[in-house]
N, C-alpha and C positions, 0 to 999 in steps of 0.2 A: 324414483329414488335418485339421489346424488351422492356420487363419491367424495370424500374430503384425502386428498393426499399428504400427509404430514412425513415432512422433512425435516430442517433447523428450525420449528415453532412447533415444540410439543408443550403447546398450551390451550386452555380454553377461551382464557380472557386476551382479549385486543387480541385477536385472529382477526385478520381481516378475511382471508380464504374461511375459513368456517363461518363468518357471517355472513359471508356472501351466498354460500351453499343454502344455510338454515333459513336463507330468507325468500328464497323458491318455495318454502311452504309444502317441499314434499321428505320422505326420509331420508334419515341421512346415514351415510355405512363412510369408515373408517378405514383407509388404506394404510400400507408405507409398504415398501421394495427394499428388500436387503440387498447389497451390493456387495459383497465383501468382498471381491475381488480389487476390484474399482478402488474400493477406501485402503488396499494394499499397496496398489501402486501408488495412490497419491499419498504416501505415507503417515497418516493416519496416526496418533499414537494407540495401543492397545487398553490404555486408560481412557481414553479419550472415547473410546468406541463402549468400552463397556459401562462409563457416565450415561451418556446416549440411549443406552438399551435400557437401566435401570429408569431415566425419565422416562424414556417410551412406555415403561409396565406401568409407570405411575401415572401415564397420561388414560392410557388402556382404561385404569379401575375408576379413573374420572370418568370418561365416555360412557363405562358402563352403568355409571350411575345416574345418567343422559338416557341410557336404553341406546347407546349408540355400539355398535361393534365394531372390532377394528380385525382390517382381514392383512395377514402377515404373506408378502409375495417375493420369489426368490428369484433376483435377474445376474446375479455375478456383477455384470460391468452395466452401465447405463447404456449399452446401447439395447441392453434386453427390457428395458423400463416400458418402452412404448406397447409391446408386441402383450407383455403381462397385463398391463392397466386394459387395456383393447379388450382380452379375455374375461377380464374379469368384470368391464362391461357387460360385456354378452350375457354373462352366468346372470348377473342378478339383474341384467332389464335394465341399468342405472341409465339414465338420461346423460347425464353432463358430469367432468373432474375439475374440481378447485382444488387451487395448490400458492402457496405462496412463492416469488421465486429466491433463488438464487443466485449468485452476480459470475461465481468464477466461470471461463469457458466453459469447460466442457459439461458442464451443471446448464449453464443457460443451452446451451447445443441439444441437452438431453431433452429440457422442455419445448424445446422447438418442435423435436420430433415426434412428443408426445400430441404437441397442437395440435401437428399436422396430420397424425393417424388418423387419431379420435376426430376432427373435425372433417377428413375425408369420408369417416364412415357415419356422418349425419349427426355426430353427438357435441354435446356445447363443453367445449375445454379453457376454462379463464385462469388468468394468473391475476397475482395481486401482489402486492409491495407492503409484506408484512416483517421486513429483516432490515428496513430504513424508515425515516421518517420520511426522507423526501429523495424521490426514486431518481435513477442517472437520468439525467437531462433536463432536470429540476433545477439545476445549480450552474450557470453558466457567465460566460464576460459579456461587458457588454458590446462584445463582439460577437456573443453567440457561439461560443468558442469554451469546451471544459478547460476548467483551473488546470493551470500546473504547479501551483503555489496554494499552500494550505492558507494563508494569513485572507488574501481577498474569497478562497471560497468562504471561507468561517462568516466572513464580513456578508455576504450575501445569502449564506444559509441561514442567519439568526434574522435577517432580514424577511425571508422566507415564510419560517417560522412562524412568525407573529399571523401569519395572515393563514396559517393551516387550522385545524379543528383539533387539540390537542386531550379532550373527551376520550377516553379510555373505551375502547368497545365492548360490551356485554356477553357475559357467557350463553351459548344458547339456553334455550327453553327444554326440559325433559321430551321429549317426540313419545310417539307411540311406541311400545313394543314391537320388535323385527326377530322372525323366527331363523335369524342368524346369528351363530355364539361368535365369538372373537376367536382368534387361533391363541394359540402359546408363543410368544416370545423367546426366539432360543439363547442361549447364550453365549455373548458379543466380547472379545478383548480381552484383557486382565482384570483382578483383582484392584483396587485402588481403592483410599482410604475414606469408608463412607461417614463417619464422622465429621472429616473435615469437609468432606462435599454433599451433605444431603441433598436428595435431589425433591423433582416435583415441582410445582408456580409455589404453590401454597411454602414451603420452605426457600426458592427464593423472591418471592416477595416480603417475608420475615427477614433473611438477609441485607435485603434494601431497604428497609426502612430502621431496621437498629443502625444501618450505615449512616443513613439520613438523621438518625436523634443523637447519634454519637460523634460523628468524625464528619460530616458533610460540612460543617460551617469554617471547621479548621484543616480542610483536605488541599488548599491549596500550602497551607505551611508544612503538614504535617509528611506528604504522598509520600516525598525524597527519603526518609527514613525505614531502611525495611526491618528494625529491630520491632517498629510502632507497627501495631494492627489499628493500622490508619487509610487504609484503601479500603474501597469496596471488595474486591472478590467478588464479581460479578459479571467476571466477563465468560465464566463456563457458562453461564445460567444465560446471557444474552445469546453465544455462538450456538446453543442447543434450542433457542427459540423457547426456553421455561420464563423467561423475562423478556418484555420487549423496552426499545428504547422510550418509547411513547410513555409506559408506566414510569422509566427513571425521570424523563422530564415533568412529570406530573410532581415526582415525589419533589423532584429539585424545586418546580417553581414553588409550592406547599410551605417548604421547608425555607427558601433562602428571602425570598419577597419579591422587592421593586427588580431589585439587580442578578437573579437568578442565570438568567441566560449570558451575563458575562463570567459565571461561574469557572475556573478552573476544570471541575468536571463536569461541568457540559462540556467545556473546549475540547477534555479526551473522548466524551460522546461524537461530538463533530468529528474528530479526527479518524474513528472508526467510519462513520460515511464516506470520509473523504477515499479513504483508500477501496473502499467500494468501488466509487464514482468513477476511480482512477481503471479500476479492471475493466470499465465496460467501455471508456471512452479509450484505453488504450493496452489492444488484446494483446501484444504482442507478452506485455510486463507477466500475463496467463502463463508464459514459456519460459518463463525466468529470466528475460531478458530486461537488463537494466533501462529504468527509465534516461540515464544519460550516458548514453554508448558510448559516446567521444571521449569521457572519462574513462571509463573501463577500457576500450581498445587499446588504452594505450599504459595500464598496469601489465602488472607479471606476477598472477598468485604464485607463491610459492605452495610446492608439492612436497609435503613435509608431515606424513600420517603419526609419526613419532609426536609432537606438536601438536596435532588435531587432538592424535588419543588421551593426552594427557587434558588438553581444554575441554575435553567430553567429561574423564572423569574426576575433574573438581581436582589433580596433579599439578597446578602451571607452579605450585611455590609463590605467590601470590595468595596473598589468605582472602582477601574480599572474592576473586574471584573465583575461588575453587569453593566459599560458602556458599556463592548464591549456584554453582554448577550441584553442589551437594542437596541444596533445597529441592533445586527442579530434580535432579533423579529418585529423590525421596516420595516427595509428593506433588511433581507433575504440572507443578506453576514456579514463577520466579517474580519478583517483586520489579516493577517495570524499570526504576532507576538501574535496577540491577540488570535487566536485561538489556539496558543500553551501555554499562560496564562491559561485559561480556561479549558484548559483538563488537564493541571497537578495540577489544584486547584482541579478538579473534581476528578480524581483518585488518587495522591497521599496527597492530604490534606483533601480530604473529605472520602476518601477509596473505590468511588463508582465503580462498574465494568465500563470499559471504554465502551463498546457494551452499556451502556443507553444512555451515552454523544453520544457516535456515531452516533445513532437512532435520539436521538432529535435534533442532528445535521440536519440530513438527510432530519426529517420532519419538517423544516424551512428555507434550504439552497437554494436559487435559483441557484447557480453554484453545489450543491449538487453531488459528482460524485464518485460513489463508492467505486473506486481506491484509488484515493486519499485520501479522509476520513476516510476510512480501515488506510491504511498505517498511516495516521497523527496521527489519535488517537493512535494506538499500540505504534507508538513511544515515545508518550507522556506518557504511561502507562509503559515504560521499555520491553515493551515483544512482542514489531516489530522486524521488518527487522532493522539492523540498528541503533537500539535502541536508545535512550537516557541514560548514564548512571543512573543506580538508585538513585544515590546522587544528581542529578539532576533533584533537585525539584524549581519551579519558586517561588520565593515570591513576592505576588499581589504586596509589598510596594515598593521595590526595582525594579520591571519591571516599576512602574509607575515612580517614579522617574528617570532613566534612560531614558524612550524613551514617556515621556509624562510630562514633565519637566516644562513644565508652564500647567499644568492640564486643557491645551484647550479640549482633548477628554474630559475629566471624565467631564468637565463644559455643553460639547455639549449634552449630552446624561443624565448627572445628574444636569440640572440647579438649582436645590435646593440647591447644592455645591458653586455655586459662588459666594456667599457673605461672606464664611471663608476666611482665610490668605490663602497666598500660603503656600504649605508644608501640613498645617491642610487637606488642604481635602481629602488625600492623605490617610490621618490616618485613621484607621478603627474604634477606637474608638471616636476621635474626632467627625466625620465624621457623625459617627453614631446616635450619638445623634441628628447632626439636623435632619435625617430621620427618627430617629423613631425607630428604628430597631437596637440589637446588630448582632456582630460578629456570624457568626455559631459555628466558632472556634477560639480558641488560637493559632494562627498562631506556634509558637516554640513548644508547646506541639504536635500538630495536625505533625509539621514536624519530630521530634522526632520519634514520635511513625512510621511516613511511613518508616525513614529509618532503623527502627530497625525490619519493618514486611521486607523489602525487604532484607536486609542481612540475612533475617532467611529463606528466599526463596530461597537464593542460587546465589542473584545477583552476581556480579563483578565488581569489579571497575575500574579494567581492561575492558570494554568493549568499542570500536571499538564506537567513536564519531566524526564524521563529521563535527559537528558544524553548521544543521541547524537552 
C-alpha cells in the first residue's frame, strides 16, 4: 500500500503525486493532516478554510468512487505532520507517501521533516511539482542566477515551456477494494457563499472553460474593468489545487492558437510562478521582509489605526475604494485592478506599512495565497520584486473614472451613490456628504508628501516597470 497526501491539489486529474503513487501498481489510501492551529497563526481567512474543507469532502466522494479512502489526521501545527504520517504508516503496513509540494517556508521545512522521518525508517517519501508548471530552479539567468525582474523571467519561462510535455495527466484507474472507510471531515472556517464558489474539479473545470468561450479572447481589453464579469475567478480553484495551471494552459493554447502563450493571461499565470520562484530562491521575503530593504529602511510608516480602520472597513470617503473594500468583506475576493487600487491608497496615500494591508488581506481572501499577496502588495508599496515605480501612486478618482466609467461598481457595492449625477459620485467630496463621512485625506497633499518620503528613501525613477 501507498499513502497519497493531499494538501493545495484536491484533485484527481493532473496530479502528479497521485500518479506517481497509482503507478507502483500497489493500493492506494488517502491522507490529509488538519492543522488548525498552524493555518491560525498564518492568518488564514475562515472562508478560505471552509472552501478547502468543502473541496476536500468533494475530493473524498471522488476517491471513494476510485475505492480509494481518505484517513483524516490531527497535528495542530506542522511540526506534528511527520510523527502522524510515521503512525499511520505503521497502522496500515503502507510502503511509501506522495505528496505534492508547497513553496512557502515553513510548508517546505514541514516536508523536509516528513522526508527525513519516513525515509530514516526504510519507507520511500517523494514529492512532486504539482502547484507549478516548472519547479524553482527551472527558470534562471544566464548567469545561473534566479530573476529579480519578472519581464526576462516571463521571457525565459515561455521559453521553457515549449519544450515541457503540456498532456494533462489522467485520473487513476478504480483499484480494488480496501477494508478501510474514510473518516468524516470536520468542520473548518466560516460560512461563505457557495453559490458564488462552487466547489470540486468537475465545477472548476466548468468555470474555466465558460471563461475560455466567453471572455478569454477579450481578457486582455476587458480584465481592468471590475463592473464586467470579465476575469476568470479562478484563482480559489488554482490556490486549493481543484484546477492546475497545466489544464489553464491547455485550455488557453485550445482556445487562442499560434499566439496563445503571449496571451495577457498566461502573463498573470506566469506571474503566479514568478512569485513562487521568488519564495524559494529568496527565504528571507517567507518573514515578510521586503524584497528591497534599502527602500523601506529608510520610510516611516505611519501608525495611524484610526485610518487603518476605516481602509479595512470600506469608510476612507473615497467611493472606488471603499467599493472594492465592501466587495472583498462581502464575498472574500476583490477584482485585481481593484486590489492594486487599494494597496497603493493604503501605503502610499495613507503611509500605512504594507504587511497590515497584507495581513487583512489574508484574513478575508478566500483565494488568499501567500505568493502572490506577498509579491502584490510589495509591489504596490515600491519595495517588491519588480516594483512599481515610486511615482506611481494610483488616484482612487482617476482609476474610477477610467475603468469604472458609468459607476456601475461603486453603485453595486455603494447603492446610497445612485441617486447623484454621474461624475458626482465619483468625487470624494461630493460623494461624501451623502454618506456621512469626509475624506481621510487630501488626495494631492497626502500624494505629495508620499513622493517626497519616497525620493528621500532613495527611490528611482528609473526603476524597471512592467506594466502590471
Amino acid at each position: 500500500m501507498n499513502l497519497i497526501w493531499f494538501r493545495n491539489d484536491l484533485r484527481l486529474t493532473d496530479n502528479p503525486a497521485l500518479q506517481a503513487a497509482a503507478a507502483q501498481g500497489q493500493p492506494l489510501l488517502a491522507v490529509v493532516v488538519l492543522t488548525p492551529t498552524q493555518w491560525q497563526r498564518h492568518g488564514d481567512a475562515p472562508r478560505k478554510l471552509a472552501f478547502w474543507r468543502d473541496a476536500l469532502q468533494c475530493l473524498s466522494d471522488d476517491l471513494a468512487r476510485l475505492n480509494i479512502g481518505l484517513r483524516v489526521l490531527h497535528a495542530d501545527e506542522f511540526e506534528g505532520c511527520a510523527p502522524a504520517l510515521l503512525d499511520l504508516c505503521r497502522q496500515v503496513q503502507a510502503k511509501g507517501l506522495y505528496f505534492n509540494y508547497e513553496y512557502p517556508l515553513n510548508e517546505r521545512r514541514r516536508d523536509r521533516a516528513v522526508k527525513r522521518l519516513l525515509r530514516s525508517e526504510g519507507l520511500r517519501c517523494e514529492g512532486c511539482h504539482g502547484d507549478l508548471m516548472l519547479e524553482p530552479g527551472a527558470v534562471l539567468s544566464a548567469k545561473g542566477e534566479p530573476f529579480r525582474v519578472f519581464t526576462p523571467f516571463g521571457r525565459v519561462w515561455r521559453k521553457e515551456i515549449l519544450m515541457r510535455d503540456l498532456a494533462c495527466l489522467p485520473a487513476p484507474r478504480p483499484q480494488s477494494p480496501l477494508a478501510i472507510e474514510s473518516d468524516a471531515i470536520p468542520s473548518l472556517g466560516t460560512s461563505y457563499d457557495r453559490q458564488l464558489w462552487p466547489v470540486g474539479e468537475e465545477a472548476a473545470a466548468q468555470r474555466l472553460y465558460r471563461f475560455a468561450a466567453a471572455d478569454l479572447a477579450n481578457y486582455a481589453e476587458q480584465r481592468d474593468f471590475p463592473a464586467l464579469d470579465a476575469t476568470s475567478s479562478l484563482s480559489a480553484y488554482l490556490n486549493t489545487g481543484q484546477l492546475s495551471v497545466r489544464q489553464c494552459l491547455n485550455v488557453a493554447y485550445h482556445t487562442l492558437g499560434e499566439h496563445w502563450l503571449e496571451s495577457q493571461w498566461v502573463t498573470e499565470l506566469i506571474w503566479r510562478e514568478f512569485y513562487r520562484h521568488l519564495l524559494v530562491a529568496f527565504p528571507d521575503l517567507n518573514r515578510l521582509a521586503p524584497f528591497r530593504p534599502e527602500v523601506e529602511a529608510r520610510l516611516r510608516w505611519q501608525d495611524n489605526p484610526e485610518r487603518f480602520g476605516a481602509w479595512c472597513r470600506g469608510e476612507t470617503g473615497f467611493p472606488i475604494v471603499d467599493a472594492a473594500m465592501r466587495q472583498l468583506l462581502a464575498t472574500g475576493w476583490m477584482h485585481n485592478r481593484l486590489r492594486m487600487v487599494v494597496a497603493s491608497f493604503l501605503t502610499k496615500l495613507l503611509g500605512v506599512d504594507w504587511r497590515l494591508g497584507a495581513e487583512f488581506f489574508m484574513q478575508q481572501l478566500i483565494d488568499g495565497d501567500f505568493a502572490s499577496n506577498l509579491g502584490g502588495w510589495q509591489w504596490s508599496a515600491s519595495v517588491g520584486a519588480d516594483a512599481a515605480p515610486y511615482f506611481r501612486i494610483f488616484s482612487p478618482q482617476r482609476q474610477a473614472e477610467r475603468f469604472d466609467p458609468r459607476d456601475a461598481f461603486v453603485c453595486q457595492w455603494l447603492p446610497e451613490l445612485a441617486s447623484l449625477p454621474a461624475r458626482q459620485r465619483q468625487d470624494p467630496q461630493i460623494s461624501s456628504q451623502v454618506r456621512g463621512l469626509a475624506p481621510v485625506i487630501d488626495y494631492r497633499a497626502a500624494r505629495a508628501q508620499a513622493l517626497a518620503a519616497y525620493k528621500a528613501a532613495g527611490a528611482r525613477a528609473t526603476d524597471n516597470f512592467s506594466g502590471r
